[in-house]
C-alpha distance (Angstrom), angle and dihedral (degrees) to the residues before:
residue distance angle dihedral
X1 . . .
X2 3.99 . .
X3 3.63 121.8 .
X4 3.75 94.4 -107.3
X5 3.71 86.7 60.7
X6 3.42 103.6 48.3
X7 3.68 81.2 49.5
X8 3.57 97.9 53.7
X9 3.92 89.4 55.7
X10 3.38 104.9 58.9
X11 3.66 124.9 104.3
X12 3.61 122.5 -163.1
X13 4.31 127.1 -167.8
X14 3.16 148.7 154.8
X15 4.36 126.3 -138.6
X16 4.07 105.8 -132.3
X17 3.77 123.6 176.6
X18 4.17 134.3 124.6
X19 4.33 118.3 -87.0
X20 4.14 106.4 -63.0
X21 3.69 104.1 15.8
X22 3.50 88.1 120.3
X23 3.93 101.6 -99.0
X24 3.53 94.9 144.7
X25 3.87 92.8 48.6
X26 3.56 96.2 55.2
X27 3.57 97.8 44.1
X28 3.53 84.7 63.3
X29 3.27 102.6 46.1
X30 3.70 87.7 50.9
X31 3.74 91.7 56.6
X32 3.52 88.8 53.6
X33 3.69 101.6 52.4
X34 4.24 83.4 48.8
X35 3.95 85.1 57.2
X36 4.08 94.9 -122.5
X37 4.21 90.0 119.0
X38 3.92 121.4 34.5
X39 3.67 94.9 -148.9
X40 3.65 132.3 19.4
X41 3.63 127.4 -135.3
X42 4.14 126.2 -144.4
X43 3.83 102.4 -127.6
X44 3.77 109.1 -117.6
X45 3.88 117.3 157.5
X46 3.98 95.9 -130.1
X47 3.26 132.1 135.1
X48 3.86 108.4 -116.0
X49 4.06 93.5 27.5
X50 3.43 134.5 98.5
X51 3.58 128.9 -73.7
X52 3.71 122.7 -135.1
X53 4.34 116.5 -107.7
X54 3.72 94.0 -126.3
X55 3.95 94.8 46.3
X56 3.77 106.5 74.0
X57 3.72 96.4 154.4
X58 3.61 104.5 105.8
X59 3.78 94.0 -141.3
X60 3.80 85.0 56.0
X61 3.32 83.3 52.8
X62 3.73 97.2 61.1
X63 3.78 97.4 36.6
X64 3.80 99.4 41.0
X65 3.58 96.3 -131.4
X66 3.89 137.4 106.2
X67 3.47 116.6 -100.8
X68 3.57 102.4 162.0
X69 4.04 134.0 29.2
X70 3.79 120.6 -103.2
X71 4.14 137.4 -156.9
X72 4.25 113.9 -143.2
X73 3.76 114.5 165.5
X74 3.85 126.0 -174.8
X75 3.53 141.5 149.0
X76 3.66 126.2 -107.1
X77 4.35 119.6 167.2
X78 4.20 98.4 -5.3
X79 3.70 90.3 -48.9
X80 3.80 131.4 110.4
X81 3.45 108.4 -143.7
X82 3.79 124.5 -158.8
X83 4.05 106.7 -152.0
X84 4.23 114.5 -162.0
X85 3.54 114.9 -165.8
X86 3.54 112.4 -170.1
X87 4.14 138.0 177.4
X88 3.70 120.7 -74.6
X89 3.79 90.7 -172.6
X90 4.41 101.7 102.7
X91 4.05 87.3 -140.0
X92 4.33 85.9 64.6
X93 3.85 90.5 51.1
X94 3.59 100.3 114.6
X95 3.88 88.4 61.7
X96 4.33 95.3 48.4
X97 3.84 83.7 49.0
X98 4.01 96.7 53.4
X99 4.15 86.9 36.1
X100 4.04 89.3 56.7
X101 3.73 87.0 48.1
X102 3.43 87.3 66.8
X103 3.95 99.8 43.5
X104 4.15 132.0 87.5
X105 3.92 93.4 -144.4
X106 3.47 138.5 -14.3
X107 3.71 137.6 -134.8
X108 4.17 109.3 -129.2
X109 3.85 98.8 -144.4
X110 4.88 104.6 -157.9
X111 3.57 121.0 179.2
X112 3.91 110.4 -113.7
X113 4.07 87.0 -131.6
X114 3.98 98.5 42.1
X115 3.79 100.1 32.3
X116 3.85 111.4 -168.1
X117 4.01 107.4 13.8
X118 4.34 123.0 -169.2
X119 3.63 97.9 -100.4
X120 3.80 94.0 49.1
X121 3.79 90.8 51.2
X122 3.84 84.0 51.9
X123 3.93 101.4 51.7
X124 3.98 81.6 39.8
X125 3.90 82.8 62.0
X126 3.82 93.0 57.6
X127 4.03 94.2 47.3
X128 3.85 90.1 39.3
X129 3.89 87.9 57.5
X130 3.81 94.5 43.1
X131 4.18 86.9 45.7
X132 3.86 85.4 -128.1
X133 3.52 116.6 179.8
X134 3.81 113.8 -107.7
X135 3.91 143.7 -156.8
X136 3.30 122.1 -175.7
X137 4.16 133.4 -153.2
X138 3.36 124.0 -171.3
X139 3.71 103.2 -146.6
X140 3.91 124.0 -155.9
X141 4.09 104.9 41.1
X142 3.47 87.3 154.0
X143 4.18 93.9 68.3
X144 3.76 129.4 67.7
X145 3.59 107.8 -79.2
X146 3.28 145.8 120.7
X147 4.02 138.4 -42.8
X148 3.62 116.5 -89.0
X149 3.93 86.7 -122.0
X150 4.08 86.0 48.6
X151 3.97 86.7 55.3
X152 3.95 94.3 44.9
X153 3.79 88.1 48.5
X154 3.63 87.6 52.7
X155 3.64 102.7 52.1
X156 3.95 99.4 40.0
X157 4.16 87.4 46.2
X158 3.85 90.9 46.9
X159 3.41 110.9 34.8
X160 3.80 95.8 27.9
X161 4.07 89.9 -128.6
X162 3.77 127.5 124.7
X163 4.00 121.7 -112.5
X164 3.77 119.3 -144.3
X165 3.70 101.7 -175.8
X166 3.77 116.3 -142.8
X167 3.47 99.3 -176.6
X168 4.09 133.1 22.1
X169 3.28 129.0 -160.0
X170 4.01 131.7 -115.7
X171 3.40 102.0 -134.3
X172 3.99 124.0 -34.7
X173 3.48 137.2 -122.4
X174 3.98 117.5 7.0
X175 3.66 89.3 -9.9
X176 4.22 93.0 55.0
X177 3.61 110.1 135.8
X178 3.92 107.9 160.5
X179 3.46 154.9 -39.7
X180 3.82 120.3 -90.3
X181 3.87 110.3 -144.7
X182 3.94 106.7 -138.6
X183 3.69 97.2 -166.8
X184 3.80 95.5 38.2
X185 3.37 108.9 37.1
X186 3.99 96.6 -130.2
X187 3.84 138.1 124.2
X188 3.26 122.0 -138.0
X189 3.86 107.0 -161.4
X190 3.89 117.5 -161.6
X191 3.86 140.4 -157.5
X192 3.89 133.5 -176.5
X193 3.64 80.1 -134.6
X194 3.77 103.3 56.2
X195 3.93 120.4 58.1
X196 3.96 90.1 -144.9
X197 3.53 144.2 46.8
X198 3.81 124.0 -97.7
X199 3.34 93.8 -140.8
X200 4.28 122.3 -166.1
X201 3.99 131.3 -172.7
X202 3.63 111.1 -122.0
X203 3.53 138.6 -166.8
X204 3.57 102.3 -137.9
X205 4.06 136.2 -35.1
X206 4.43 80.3 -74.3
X207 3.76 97.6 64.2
X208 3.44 116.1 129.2
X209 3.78 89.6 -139.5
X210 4.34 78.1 79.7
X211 3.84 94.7 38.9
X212 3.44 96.4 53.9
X213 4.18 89.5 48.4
X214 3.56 100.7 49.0
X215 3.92 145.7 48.3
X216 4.23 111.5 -82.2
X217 4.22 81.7 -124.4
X218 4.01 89.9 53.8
X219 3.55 96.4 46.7
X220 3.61 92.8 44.6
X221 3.35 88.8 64.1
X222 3.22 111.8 37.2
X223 3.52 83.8 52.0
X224 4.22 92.3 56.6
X225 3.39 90.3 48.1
X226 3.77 98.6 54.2
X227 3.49 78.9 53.2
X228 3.59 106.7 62.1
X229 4.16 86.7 42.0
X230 3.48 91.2 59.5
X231 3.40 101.8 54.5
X232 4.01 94.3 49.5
X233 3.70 100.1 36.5
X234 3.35 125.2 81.2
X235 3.95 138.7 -161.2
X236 3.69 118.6 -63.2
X237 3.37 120.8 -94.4
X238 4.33 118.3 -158.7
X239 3.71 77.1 -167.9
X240 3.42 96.0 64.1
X241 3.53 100.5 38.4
X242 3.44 88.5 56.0
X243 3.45 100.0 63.4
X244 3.40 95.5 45.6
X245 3.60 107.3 -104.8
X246 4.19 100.5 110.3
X247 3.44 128.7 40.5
X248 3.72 122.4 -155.3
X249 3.94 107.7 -130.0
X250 4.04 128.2 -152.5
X251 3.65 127.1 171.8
X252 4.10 129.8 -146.5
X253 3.30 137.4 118.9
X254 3.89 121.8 -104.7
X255 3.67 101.0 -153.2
X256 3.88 82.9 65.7
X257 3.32 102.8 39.1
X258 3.80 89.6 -118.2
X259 4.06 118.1 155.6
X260 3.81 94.3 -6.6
X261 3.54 88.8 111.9
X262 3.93 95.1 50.5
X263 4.50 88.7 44.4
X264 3.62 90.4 60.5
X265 3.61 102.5 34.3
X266 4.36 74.2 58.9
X267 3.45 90.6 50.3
X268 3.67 98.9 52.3
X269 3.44 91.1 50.9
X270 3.33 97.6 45.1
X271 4.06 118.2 22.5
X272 3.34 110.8 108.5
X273 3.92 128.3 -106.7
X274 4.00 122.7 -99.1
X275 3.87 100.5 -62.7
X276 3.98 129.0 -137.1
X277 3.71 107.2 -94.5
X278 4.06 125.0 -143.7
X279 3.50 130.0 -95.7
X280 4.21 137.4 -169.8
X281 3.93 80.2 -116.2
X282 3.51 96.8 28.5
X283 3.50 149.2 -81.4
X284 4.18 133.8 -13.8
X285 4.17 111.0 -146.5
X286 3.94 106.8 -145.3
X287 3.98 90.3 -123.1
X288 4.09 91.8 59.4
X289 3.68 107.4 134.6
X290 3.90 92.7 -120.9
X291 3.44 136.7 65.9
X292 3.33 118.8 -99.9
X293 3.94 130.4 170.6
X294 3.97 153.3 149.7
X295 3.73 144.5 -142.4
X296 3.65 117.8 -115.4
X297 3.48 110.2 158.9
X298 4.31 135.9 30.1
X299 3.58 119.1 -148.3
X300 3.45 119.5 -172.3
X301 4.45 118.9 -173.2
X302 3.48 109.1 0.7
X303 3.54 82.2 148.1
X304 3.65 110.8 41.0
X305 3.44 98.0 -170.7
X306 3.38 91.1 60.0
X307 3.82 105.7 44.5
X308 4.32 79.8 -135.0
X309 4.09 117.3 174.2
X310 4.11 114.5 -158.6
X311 3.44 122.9 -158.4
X312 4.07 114.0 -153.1
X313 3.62 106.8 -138.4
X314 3.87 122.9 -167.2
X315 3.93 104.9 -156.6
X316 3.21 110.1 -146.7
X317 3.70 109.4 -173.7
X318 4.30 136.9 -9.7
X319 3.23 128.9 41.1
X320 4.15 119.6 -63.2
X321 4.16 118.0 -129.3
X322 3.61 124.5 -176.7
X323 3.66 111.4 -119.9
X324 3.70 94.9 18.2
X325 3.90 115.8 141.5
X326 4.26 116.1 -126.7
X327 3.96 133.6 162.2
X328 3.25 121.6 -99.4
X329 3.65 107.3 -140.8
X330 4.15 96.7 -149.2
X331 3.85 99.0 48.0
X332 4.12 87.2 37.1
X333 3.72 84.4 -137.7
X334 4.37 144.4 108.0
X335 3.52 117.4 -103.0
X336 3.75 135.5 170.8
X337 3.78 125.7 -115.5
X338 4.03 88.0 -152.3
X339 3.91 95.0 162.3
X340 3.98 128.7 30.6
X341 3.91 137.9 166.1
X342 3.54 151.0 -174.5
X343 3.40 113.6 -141.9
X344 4.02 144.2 -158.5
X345 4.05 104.9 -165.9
X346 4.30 97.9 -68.4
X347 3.44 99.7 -2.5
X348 3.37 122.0 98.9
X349 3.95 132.9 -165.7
X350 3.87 110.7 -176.5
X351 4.09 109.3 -131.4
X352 3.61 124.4 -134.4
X353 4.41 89.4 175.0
X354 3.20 136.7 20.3
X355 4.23 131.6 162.4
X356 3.80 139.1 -149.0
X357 3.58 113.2 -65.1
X358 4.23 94.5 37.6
X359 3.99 123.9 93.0
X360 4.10 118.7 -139.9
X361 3.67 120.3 -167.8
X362 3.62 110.7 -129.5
X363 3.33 127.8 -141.7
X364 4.09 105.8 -125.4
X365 3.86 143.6 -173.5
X366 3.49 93.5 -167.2
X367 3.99 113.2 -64.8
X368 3.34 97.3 116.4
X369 3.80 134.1 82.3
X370 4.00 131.0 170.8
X371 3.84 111.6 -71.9
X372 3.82 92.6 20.5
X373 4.03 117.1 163.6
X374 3.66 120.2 -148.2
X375 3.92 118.0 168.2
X376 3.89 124.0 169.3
X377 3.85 89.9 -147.2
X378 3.54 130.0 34.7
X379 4.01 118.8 2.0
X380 3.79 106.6 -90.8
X381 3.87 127.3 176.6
X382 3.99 117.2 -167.2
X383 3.75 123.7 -146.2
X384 3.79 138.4 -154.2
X385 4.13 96.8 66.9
X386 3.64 104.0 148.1
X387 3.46 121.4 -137.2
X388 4.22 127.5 -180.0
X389 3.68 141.4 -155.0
X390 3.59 122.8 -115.7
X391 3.74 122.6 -107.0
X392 4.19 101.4 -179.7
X393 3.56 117.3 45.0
X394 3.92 127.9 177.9
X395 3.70 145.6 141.2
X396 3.66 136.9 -101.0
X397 3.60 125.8 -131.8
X398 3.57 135.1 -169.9
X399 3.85 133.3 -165.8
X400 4.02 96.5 -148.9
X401 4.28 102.9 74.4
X402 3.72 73.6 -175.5
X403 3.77 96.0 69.8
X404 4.11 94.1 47.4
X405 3.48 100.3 116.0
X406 3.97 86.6 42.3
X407 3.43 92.7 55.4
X408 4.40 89.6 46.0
X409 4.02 81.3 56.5
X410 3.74 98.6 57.2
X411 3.94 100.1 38.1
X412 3.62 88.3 47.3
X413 4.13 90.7 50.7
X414 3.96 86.9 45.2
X415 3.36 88.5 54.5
X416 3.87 105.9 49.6
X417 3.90 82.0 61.1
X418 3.71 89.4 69.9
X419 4.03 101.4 -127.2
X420 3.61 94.5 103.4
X421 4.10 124.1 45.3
X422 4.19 119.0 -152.4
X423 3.64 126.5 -146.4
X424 3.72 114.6 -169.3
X425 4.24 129.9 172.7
X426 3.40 107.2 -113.2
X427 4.23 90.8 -142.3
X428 3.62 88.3 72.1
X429 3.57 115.4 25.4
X430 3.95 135.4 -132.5
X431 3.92 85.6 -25.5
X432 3.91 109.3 131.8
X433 3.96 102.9 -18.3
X434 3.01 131.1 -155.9
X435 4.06 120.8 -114.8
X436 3.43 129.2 -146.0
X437 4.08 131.8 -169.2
X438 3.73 142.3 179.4
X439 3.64 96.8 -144.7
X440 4.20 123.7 20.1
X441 3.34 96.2 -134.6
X442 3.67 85.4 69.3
X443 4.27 91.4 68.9
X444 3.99 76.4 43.7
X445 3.97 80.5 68.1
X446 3.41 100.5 38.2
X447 3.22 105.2 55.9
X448 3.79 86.4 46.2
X449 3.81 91.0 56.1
X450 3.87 90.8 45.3
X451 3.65 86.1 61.9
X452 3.73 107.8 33.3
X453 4.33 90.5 43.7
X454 3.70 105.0 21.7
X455 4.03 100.8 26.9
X456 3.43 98.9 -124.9
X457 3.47 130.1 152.1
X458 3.55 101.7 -150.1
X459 3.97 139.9 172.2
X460 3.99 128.3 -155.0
X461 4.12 117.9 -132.7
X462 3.85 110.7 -166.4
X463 3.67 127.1 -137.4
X464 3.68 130.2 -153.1
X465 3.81 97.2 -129.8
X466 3.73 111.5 117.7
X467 3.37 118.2 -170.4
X468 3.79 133.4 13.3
X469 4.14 125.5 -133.1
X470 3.56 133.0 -169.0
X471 3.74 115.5 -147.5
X472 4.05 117.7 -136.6
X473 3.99 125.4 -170.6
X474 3.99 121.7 -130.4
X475 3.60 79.0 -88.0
X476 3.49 101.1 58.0
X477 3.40 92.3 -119.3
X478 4.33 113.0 126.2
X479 3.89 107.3 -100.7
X480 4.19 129.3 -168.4
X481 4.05 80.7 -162.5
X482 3.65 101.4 107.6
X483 4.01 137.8 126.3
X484 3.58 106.3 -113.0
X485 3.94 151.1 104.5
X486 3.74 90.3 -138.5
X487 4.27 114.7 112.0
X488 3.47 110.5 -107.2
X489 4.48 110.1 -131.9
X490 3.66 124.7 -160.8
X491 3.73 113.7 -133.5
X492 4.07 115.6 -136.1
X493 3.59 83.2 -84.4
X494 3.52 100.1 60.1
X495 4.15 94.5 -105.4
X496 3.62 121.6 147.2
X497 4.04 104.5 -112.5
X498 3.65 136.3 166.7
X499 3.67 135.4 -153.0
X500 3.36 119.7 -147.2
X501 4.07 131.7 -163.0
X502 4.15 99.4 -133.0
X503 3.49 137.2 -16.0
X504 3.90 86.6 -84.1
X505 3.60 96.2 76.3
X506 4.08 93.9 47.0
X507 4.34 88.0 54.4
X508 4.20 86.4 57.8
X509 3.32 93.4 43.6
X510 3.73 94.4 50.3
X511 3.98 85.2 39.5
X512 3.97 89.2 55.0
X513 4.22 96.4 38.8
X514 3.33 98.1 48.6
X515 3.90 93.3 169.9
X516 3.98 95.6 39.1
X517 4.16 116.9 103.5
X518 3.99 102.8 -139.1
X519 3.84 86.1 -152.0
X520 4.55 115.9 -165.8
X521 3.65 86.4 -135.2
X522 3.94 141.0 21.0
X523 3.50 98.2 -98.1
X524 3.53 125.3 112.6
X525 4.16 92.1 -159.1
């Protein structure tokens, strides 16, 4: 197959919903309908039960959430599909923001009961400002909840985007029967007891095939509510979908199994090829003859034994090769990508290609930062890598002096992964830095990790400061030339950065620097 094929046939998204919509569930299940797992496991944060595939952290493990984001790939009807789980949990944003920035579409996972919750209208935010494509599944039919036209209203009132539903079910809750196919004119009639679908050709939403299945009240219903869609909702346009402004909508319930099948038959006819990528002097099309790609994501010990550091690369056009020799753009220097691989939560299958549109984990020694370039043609340097300003800061403290430089090691792998900021004073060097987070469960996790990794018994020491600015010249270049009493920090990167107490202090400094940028993050873009 030629390299513009296998480009062509990738498919590349991201899982978004708020904490306990089920995220985790249906990423499994959607593994094991693409054949990667043999049996998938409910999440339940037990000790004794099983852990979910794309949660290889072990406290995720134990708590049954997702702390950190994670790559799968498989194929499933010609196409390779690259599968992004990311954290639901608000305190992990910063890594679901950087994780979408390296997706084509995403799939906007809503609780059937809830509807639209405040973390899902935030990661909608990010995709609505990027005009990603977006599907959405609402997840849990088989609970009380609401109506399907209560959930529709809901979405198109809160997140101001357009529903075309795919699917609708029969029924909801302890009354669910099935899932009418719009477009198809099927049933697909489920049971806890069967592991597939019965599924029946209709005529229309009147057939008697569904009368005969179901209560008169359901069908009545379901029926009337049909009714009302059809005379609102239009044809589907790809057009539209494309740019954001409608989202196809299916209903099922992942613990079940139920409409999984149907969402990513949708998606593969549907999801949108690997997409052309922004540069500072323009754009990079995925079928450019070079190799181009960026760093999204740090991982630090997946395997413990090993001490190992991944870097999540987004390729973004050309044809991958292990071993192959490219620029990285930061460093302004060749380097070797000796050892690459896909990976499903622990397991690990070493890469010798890869195209635009799929992510590779690279093995690294410490090259690589968040929002690194690396090209093995002409220099290249992709934009739109968010970064965020901490708003908890604190120390760590140890009781073993002995373990100091141990302790330096850890914090400073933790914080080439990006969840966790440090502040040091540039007098004394990387001696007892200061941390900084966006959300506190987030020192919850690291001093977790210093333990369970590094074997560290460690405490956390609050500080008052409450937000952190980076000062930038008329020039845009960062500056320690300011008018003020405050301590100027370095940042990990040797920036000049100051952390203030309240919002108070920032207004007098920007009162008394009139000509100084107090920027939320180091970067000048």
């Amino acid at each position: 197959m030629s390299v513009e094929s296998e480009i062509l046939r990738r498919r590349t998204f991201a899982i978004i919903s708020h904490p306990d919509a089920g995220k985790t569930t249906i990423t499994e299940k959607i593994l094991y309908l693409g054949g990667v797992i043999k049996e998938a496991g409910e999440v339940k944060g037990k000790v004794g039960t099983k852990a979910a595939t794309s949660d290889w952290m072990k406290m995720e493990q134990e708590r049954g959430i997702s702390i950190t984001s994670s790559s799968m790939n498989f194929d499933y009807q010609g196409l390779r599909i690259n599968l992004l789980d990311t954290p639901g949990h608000k305190d992990f944003g910063e890594d679901t923001y950087r994780t979408l920035i390296a997706a084509d579409c995403a799939a906007m996972l809503i609780d059937a009961a809830k509807g639209v919750e405040t973390q899902t209208r935030k990661l909608y935010e990010v995709c609505r400002l990027r005009k990603m494509p977006i599907f959405t599944f609402c997840n849990k039919v088989d609970r009380e909840g609401k109506t399907g036209l209560e959930l529709i209203d809901d979405v198109e009132n809160t997140l101001q985007m357009k529903c075309y539903p795919v699917t609708w079910p029969i029924g909801m809750g302890g009354r669910f029967k099935g899932l009418y196919h719009r477009l198809q004119n099927k049933v697909y009639f489920f049971d806890r007891d069967r592991d597939a679908p019965e599924i029946v050709d209709v005529s229309g939403p009147m057939d008697s095939k569904i009368s005969m299945r179901v209560d008169e009240d359901i069908f009545l219903q379901f029926n009337e509510e049909l009714e009302l869609l059809e005379g609102v909702i239009g044809d589907f346009s790809q057009e539209e979908f494309l740019s954001g402004n409608v989202s196809p909508m299916t209903f099922g319930s992942a613990k079940y199994v139920w409409g999984i099948d149907i969402f990513l038959d949708l998606f593969c006819q549907h999801a949108p090829k690997p997409q052309a990528r922004a540069t500072r002097d323009g754009s990079v099309d995925p079928l450019y003859k070079d190799f181009t790609g960026f760093v999204f994501k740090i991982q630090a010990n997946m395997d413990k034994k090993h001490r190992d550091r991944v870097a999540f690369l987004r390729i973004c056009s050309g044809k991958f090769e292990r071993g192959m020799k490219v620029k990285h753009m930061r460093l302004g220097r060749e380097i070797r990508l000796s050892y690459a691989n896909q990976l499903t939560a622990q397991e690990r299958e070493t890469v010798d290609t890869a195209y635009a549109g799929d992510i590779v984990g690279i093995t690294d020694t410490g090259n690589f930062q968040i929002g690194d370039s690396i090209s093995d043609g002409k220099d290249v340097h992709f934009t739109g890598i968010p970064r965020f300003s901490p708003e908890h800061f604190g120390r760590v403290v140890i009781k073993e002096a002995l373990k100091k430089k141990q302790l330096e090691k850890g914090i400073k792998q933790l914080v080439d992964e990006g969840s966790i900021q440090l502040f040091y004073d540039p007098a004394v060097g990387w001696q007892d830095p200061i941390l900084g987070v966006v959300g506190l469960l987030q020192f919850e996790v690291l001093l977790y990790r210093l333990k369970d990794e590094y074997g560290l018994d460690a405490r956390l020491d609050r500080m008052n400061y409450a937000l952190a600015r980076w000062p930038f010249d008329s020039n845009g270049k960062p500056t320690r030339t300011i008018k003020t009493s405050q301590r100027i920090w370095n940042d990990a990167h040797d920036n000049p950065v100051l952390l203030l107490e309240q919002e108070w202090d920032l207004k007098w400094l920007t009162k008394d620097n009139p000509d100084i940028d107090f920027k939320m993050n180091s970067s000048a873009d």
